[in-house]
C-alpha positions as CSV (number, residue, x, y, z in Angstrom):
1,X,0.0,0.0,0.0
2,X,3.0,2.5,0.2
3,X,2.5,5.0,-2.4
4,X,-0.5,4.1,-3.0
5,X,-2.8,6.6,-1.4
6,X,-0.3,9.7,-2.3
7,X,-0.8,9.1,-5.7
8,X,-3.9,8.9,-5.1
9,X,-4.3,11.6,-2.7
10,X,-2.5,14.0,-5.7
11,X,-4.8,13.1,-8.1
12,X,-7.6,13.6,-6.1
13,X,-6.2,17.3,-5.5
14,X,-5.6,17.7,-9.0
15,X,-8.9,17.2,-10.4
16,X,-10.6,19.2,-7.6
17,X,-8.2,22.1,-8.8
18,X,-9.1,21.5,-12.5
19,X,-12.6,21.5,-11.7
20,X,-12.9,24.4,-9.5
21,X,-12.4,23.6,-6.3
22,X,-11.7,27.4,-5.0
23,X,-15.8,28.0,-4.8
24,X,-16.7,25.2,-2.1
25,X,-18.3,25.1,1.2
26,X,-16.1,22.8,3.8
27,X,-17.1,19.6,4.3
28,X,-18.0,18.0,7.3
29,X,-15.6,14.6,7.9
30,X,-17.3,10.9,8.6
31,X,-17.2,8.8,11.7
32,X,-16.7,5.4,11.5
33,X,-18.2,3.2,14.5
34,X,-16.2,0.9,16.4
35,X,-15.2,-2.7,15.8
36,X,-17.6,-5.6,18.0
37,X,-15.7,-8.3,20.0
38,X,-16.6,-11.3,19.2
39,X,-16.6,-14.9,21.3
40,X,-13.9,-17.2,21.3
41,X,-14.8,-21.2,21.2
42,X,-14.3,-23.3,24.0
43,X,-11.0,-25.9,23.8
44,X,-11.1,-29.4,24.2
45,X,-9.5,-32.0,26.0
46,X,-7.9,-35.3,24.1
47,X,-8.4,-38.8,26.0
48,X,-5.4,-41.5,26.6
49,X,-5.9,-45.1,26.2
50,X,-3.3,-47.8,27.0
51,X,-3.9,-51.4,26.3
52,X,-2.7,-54.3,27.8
53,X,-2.0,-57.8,26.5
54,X,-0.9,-61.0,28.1
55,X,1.6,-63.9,26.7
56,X,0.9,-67.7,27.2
57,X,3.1,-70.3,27.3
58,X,2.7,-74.3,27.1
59,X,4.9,-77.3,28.0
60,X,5.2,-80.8,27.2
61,X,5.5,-83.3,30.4
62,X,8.8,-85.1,29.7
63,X,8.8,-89.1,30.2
64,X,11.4,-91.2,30.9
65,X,13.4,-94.3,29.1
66,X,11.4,-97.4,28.9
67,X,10.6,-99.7,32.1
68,X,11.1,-96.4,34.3
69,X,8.8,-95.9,36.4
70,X,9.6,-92.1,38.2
71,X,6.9,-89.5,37.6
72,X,6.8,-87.2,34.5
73,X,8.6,-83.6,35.4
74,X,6.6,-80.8,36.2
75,X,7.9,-76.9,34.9
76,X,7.2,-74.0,36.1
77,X,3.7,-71.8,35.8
78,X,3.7,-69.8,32.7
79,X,5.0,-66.5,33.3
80,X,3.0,-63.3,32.1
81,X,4.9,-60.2,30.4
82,X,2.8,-57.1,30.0
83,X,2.3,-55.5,26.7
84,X,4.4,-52.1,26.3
85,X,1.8,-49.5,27.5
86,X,0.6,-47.2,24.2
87,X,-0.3,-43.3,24.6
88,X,-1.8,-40.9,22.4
89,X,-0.3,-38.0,22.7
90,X,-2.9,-34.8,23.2
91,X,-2.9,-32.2,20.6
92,X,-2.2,-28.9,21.9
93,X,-4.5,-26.5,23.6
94,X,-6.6,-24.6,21.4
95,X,-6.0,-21.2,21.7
96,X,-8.4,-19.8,23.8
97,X,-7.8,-15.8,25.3
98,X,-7.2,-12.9,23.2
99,X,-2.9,-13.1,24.6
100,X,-3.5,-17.1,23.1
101,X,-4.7,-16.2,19.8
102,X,-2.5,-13.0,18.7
103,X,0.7,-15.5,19.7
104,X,-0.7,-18.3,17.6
105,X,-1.4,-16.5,14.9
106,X,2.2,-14.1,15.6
107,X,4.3,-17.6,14.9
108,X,2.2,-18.4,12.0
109,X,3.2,-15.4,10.2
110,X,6.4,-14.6,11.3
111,X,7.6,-18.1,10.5
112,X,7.1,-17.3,7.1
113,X,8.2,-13.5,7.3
114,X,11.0,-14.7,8.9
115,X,12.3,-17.9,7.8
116,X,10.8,-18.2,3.9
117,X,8.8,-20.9,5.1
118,X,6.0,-20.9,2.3
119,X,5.0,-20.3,-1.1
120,X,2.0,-18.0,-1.8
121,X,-0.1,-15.8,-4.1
122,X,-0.7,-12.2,-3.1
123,X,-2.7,-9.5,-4.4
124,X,-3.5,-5.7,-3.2
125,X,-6.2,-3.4,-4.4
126,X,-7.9,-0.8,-4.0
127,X,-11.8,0.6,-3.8
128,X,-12.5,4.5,-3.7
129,X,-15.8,5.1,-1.8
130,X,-16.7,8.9,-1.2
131,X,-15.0,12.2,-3.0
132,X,-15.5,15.6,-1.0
133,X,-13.3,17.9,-2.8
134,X,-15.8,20.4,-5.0
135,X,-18.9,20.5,-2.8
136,X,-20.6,19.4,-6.4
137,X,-22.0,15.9,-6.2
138,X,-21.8,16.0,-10.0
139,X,-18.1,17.3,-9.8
140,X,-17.2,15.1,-7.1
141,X,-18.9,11.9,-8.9
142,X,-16.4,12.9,-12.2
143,X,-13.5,13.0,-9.8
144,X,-14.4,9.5,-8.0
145,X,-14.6,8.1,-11.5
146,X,-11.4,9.3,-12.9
147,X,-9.9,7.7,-9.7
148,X,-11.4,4.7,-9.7
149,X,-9.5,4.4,-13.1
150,X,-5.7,4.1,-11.3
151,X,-6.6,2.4,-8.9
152,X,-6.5,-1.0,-8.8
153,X,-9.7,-3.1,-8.4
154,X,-9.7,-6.6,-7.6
155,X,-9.9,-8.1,-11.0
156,X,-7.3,-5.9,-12.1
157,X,-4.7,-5.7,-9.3
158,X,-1.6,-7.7,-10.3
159,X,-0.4,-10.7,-8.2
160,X,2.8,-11.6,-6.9
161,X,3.5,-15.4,-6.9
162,X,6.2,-16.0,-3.6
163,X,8.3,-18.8,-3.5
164,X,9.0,-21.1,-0.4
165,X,12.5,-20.9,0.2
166,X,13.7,-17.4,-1.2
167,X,13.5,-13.9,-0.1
168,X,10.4,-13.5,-1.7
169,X,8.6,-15.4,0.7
170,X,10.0,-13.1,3.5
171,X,9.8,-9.6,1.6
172,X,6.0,-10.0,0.1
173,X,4.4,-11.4,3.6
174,X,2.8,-8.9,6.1
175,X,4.5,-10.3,10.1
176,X,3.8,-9.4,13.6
177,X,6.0,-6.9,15.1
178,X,4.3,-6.0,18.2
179,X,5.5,-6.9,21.5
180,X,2.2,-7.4,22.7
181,X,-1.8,-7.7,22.0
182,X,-2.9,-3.9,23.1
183,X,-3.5,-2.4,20.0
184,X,-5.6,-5.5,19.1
185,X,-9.5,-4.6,20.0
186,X,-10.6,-7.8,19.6
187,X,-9.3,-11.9,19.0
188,X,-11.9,-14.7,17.8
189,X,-11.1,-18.1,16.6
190,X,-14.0,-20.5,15.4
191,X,-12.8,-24.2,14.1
192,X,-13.9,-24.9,11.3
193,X,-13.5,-27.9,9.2
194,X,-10.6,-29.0,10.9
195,X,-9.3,-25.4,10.4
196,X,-9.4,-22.3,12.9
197,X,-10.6,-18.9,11.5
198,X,-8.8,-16.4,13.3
199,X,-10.2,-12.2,13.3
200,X,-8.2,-9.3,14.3
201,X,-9.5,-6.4,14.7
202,X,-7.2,-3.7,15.4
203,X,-7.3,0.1,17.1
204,X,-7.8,2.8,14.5
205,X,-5.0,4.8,13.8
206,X,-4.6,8.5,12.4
207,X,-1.7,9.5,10.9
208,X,1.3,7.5,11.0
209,X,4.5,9.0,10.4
210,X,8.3,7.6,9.8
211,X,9.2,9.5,13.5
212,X,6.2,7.5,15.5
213,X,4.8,4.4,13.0
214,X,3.0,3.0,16.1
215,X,1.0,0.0,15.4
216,X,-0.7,-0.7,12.2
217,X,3.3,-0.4,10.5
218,X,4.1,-3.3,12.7
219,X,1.4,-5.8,11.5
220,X,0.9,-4.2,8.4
221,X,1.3,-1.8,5.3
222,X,0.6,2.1,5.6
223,X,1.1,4.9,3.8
224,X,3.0,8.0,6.0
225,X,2.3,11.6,6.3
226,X,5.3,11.9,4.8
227,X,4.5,10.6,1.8
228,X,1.3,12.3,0.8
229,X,2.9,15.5,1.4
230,X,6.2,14.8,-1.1
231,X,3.1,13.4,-3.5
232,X,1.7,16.7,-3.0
233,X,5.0,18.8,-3.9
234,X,4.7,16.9,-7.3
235,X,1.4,18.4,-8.3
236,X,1.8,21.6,-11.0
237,X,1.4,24.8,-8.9
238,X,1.1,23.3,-5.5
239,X,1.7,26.2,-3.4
240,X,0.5,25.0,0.3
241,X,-0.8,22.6,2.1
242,X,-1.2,22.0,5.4
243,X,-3.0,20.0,8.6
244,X,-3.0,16.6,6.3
245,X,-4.5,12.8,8.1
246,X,-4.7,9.7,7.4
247,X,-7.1,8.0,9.4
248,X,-6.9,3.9,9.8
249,X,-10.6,2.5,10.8
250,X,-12.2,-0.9,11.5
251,X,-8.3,-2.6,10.3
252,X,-9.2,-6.3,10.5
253,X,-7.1,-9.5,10.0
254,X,-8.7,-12.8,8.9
255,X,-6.8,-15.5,8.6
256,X,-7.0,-19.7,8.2
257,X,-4.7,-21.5,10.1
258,X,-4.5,-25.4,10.4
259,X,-4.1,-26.3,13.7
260,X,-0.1,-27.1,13.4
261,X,0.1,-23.3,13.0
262,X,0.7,-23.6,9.3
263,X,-1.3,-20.9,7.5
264,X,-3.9,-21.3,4.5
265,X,-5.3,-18.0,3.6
266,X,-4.4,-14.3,5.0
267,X,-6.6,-11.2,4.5
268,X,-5.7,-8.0,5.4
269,X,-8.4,-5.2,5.3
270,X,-8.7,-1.5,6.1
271,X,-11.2,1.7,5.2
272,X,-9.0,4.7,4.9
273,X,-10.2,8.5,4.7
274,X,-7.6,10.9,3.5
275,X,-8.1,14.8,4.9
276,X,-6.8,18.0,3.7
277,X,-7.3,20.6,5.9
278,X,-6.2,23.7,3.7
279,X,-4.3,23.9,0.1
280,X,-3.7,26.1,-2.5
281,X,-3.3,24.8,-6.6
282,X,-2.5,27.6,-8.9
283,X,-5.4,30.1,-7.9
284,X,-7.3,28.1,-6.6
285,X,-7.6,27.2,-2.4
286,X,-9.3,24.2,-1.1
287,X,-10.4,23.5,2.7
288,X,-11.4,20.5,4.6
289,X,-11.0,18.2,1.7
290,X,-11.1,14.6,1.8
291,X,-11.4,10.7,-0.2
292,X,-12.0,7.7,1.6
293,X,-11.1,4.3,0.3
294,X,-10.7,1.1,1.8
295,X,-7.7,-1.0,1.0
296,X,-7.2,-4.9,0.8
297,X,-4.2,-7.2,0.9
298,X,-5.0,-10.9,0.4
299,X,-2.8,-13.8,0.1
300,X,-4.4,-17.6,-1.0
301,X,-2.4,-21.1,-1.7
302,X,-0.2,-21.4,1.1
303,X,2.4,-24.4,0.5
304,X,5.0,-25.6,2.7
């Protein structure tokens, strides 16, 4: 996603310039509402058996030479050996709290961040939702549209096809960097078809920069202040800007794991509103702008 929303952030300035952008009222910015918790499944226990089994053995009475007369020899009682005793061993806990799951799903991810530990498909792209640049809805509608057109849908998004074994395994997966689970809002895991389905749901964020990344950088892919505003530099006749955010809501990681820990599918997604407080193109000043979005990173046919 890096680069992604400046250059789409410039384009979105550049039209509203183009199309007059000078004569609009300030718009007023959307909330988002927060993320629900959901349940986690309770774990199971696995049961031990041990079986035992008992050996037999038989003896032939011995007799003596012919015309003897001494009683046949008597051996000893059969003695019984006890099968080796068999266990099954338990399958580990399923994870259960919200510490439980971010862990689990932490080693899933950072095995193959880390050590190249799988081959993959991944895909990003991009759906504009709202343009408030013009104060026209007609205006504004032309601008969403021209939009729409460099950015990537998902039917047109281009995939990247990582190979087990080589850094691009490592340099195309999203890993965990956080030391702990207090940026996530909420951990669920359901099991499902031998599988666990694992949600994240992590804290919005507004305006990361390279100085403080906080969260969402270490789990994954964001786009800094800093680079909307060199994106902005770029545009003909960009005179000022200022008071710029990037506001992260409602970021949520789905994810299928079998229960070894070895991932099958990995989704990352993330609504995005991008807000301009005050800039001036050419003659032309603009005022509480903004585009939201939402961006998605998925990644499908995990092999170890």
């Amino acid at each position: 996603m890096k680069g992604v929303l400046a250059v789409l952030a410039a384009l979105t300035l550049l039209c509203a310039s183009a199309c007059g952008g000078a004569r609009t009222e300030p718009t007023t910015e959307p909330t988002t509402a927060a993320p629900e918790t959901t349940a986690v499944p309770d774990t199971t226990a696995a049961e031990q058996t041990a079986e035992q089994t008992t050996g037999e053995q038989t003896t032939v009475p011995e007799t003596t030479e012919e015309q003897t007369t001494a009683a046949p020899e008597t051996t000893a009682a059969p003695e019984t050996t006890a099968a080796p005793e068999t266990t099954t061993e338990a399958p580990s806990a399923v994870p259960q709290s919200k510490a439980e799951i971010v862990s689990f799903f932490a080693a899933a991810v950072n095995d193959v961040k880390n050590n190249n530990a799988a081959s993959y498909d991944k895909v990003e792209y991009q759906k504009i939702h709202d343009v408030h640049m013009t104060g026209n809805a007609t205006t504004d509608n032309m601008i969403k549209n021209i939009i729409s057109g460099f950015a990537k849908d998902e039917n047109s998004a281009p995939h990247t096809a990582a190979q087990k074994g080589t850094p691009s395994s490592g340099e195309n997966m999203l890993g965990w960097g956080l030391a702990d689970d207090g940026a996530v809002v909420s951990a669920s895991l359901e099991e499902t078809g031998g599988n666990y389905m694992i949600t994240l749901v992590m804290a919005d964020e507004d305006t990361p920069d390279r100085a403080n990344p906080r969260h969402l950088e270490a789990v994954g892919s964001v786009t800094y202040r800093e680079e909307v505003e060199d994106a902005l530099r770029s545009v003909p006749q960009m005179n000022e800007f200022s008071d710029i955010h990037i506001i992260y809501t409602g970021y949520t990681i789905t994810a299928e794991l079998t229960p070894e820990g070895k991932l099958v599918s990995l989704r990352h997604h993330t609504d995005i509103e991008v807000t301009i407080g005050r800039l001036k193109v050419a003659f032309f000043t603009l005022e509480n702008k903004s585009v939201s979005m939402e961006n998605n990173v998925v990644f499908t046919g995990f092999a170890y």
